[in-house]
Backbone as JSON, one array per atom type, in Angstrom:
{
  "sequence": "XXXXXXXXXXXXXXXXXXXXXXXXXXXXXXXXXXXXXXXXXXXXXXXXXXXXXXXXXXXXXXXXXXXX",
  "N": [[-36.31, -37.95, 52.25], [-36.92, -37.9, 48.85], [-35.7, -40.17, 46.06], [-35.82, -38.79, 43.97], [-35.13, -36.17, 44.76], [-32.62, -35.86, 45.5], [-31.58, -36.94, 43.46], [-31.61, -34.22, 41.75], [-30.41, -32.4, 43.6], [-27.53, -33.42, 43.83], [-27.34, -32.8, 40.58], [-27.59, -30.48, 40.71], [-25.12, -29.82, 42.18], [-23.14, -30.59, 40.5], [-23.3, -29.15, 38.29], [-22.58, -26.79, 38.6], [-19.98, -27.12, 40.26], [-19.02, -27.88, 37.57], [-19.09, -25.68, 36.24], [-17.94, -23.66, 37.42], [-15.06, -24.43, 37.03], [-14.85, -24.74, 34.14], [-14.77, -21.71, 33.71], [-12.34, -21.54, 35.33], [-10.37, -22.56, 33.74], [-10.78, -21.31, 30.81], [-9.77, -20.99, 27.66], [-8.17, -17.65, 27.33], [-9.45, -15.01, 24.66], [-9.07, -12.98, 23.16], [-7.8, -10.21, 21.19], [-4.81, -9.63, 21.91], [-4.23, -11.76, 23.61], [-3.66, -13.47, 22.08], [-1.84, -12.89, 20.68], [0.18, -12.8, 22.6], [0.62, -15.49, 23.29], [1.25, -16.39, 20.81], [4.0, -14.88, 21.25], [5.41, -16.21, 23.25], [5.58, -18.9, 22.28], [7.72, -18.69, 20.44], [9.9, -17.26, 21.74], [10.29, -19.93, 23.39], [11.16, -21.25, 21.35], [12.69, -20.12, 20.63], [16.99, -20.31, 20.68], [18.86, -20.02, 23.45], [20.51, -17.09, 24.68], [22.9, -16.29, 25.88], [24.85, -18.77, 25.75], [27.93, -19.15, 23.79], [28.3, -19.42, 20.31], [28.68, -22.53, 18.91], [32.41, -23.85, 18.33], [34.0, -23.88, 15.14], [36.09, -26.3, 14.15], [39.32, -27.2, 13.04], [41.62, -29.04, 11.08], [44.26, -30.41, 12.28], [47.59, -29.35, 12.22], [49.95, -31.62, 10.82], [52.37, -33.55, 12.84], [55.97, -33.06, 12.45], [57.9, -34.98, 13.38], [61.83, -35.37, 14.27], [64.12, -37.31, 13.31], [66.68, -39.07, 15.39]],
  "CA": [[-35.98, -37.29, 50.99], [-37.23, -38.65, 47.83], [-34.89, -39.73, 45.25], [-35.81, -37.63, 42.73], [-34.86, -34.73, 44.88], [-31.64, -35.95, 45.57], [-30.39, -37.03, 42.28], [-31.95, -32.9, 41.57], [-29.03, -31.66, 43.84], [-26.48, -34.08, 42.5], [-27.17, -32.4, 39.52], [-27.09, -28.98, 40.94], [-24.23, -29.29, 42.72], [-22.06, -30.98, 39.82], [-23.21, -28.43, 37.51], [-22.15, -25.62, 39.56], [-18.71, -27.28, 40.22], [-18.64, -27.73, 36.4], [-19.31, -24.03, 35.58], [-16.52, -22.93, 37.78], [-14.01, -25.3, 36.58], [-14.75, -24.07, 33.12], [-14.27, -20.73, 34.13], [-10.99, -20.94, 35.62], [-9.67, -22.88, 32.7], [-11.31, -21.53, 30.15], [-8.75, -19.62, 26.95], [-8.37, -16.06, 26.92], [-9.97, -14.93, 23.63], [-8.98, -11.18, 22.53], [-6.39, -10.37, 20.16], [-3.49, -9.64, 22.62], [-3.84, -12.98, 24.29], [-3.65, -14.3, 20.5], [-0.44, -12.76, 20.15], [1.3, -13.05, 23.8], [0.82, -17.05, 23.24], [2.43, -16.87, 19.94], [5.41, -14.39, 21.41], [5.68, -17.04, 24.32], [5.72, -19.63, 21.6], [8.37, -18.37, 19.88], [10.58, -17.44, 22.85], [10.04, -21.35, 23.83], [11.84, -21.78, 20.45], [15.03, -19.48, 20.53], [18.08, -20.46, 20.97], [19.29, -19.21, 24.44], [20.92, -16.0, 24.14], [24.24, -16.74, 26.58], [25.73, -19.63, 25.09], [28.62, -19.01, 22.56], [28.11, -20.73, 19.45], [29.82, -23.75, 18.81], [33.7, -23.92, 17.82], [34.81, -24.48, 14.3], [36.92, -27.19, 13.96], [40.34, -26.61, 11.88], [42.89, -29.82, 10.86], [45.95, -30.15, 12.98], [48.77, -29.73, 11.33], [51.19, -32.94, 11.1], [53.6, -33.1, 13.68], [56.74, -33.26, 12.15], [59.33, -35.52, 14.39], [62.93, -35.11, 13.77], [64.7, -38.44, 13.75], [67.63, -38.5, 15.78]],
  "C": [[-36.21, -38.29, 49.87], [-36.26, -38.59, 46.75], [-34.4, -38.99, 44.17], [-35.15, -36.3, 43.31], [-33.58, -34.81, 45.01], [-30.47, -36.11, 44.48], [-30.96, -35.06, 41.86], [-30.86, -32.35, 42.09], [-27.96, -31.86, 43.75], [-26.27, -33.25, 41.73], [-26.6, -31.16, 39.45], [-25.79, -28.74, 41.34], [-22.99, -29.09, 41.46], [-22.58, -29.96, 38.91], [-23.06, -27.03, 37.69], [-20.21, -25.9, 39.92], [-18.19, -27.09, 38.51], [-18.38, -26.22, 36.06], [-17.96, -23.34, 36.52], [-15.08, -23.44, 37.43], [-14.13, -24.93, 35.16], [-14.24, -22.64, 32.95], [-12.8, -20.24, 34.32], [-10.05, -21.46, 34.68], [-9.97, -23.01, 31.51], [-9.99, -20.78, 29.02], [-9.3, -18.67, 26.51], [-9.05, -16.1, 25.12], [-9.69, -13.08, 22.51], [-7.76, -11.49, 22.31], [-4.95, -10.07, 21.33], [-3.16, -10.86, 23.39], [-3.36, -13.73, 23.26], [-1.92, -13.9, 20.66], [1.11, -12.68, 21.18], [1.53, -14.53, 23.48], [1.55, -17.49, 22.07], [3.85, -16.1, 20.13], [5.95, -15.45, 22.43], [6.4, -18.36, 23.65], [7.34, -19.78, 20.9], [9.7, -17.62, 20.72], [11.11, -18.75, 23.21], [11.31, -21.64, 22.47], [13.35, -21.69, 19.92], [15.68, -20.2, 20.88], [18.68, -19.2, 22.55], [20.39, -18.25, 23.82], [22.47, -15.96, 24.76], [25.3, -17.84, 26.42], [26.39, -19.09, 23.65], [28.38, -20.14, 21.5], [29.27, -21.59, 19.21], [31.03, -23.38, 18.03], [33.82, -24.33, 16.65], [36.01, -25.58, 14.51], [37.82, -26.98, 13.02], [41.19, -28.08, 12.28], [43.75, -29.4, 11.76], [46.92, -30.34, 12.07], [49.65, -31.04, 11.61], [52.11, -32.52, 11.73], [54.91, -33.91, 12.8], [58.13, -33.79, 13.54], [60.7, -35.6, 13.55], [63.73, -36.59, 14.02], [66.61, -38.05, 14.33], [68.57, -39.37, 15.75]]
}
């Protein structure tokens, strides 16, 4: 086998692995993928919905001791 033919299927092969590896991670492109990734987005950002919000804080009143 001559090397020319070999670096030839080198080429083929890796540009055949390339093209499917593009493929499977390539991004969606139509408007509903546009707008699931920004509802996903924006989900990601809420505030969980099951936690009570935090406690106010209020002064204690002075304990009054009675001398005895």
């Amino acid at each position: 086998m001559s090397p020319l033919v070999f670096l030839l299927v080198a080429l083929v092969f890796s540009g055949v692995g390339f093209l499917v590896l593009w493929l499977q991670h390539r991004s969606p492109t139509t408007l509903n993928s546009g707008i699931e990734a920004f509802q996903r987005e924006m989900d990601a950002l809420a505030p969980p919905g099951d936690v009570p919000p935090p406690l106010r804080r209020t002064a204690r009143p002075e304990r009054l001791d009675e001398e005895a």
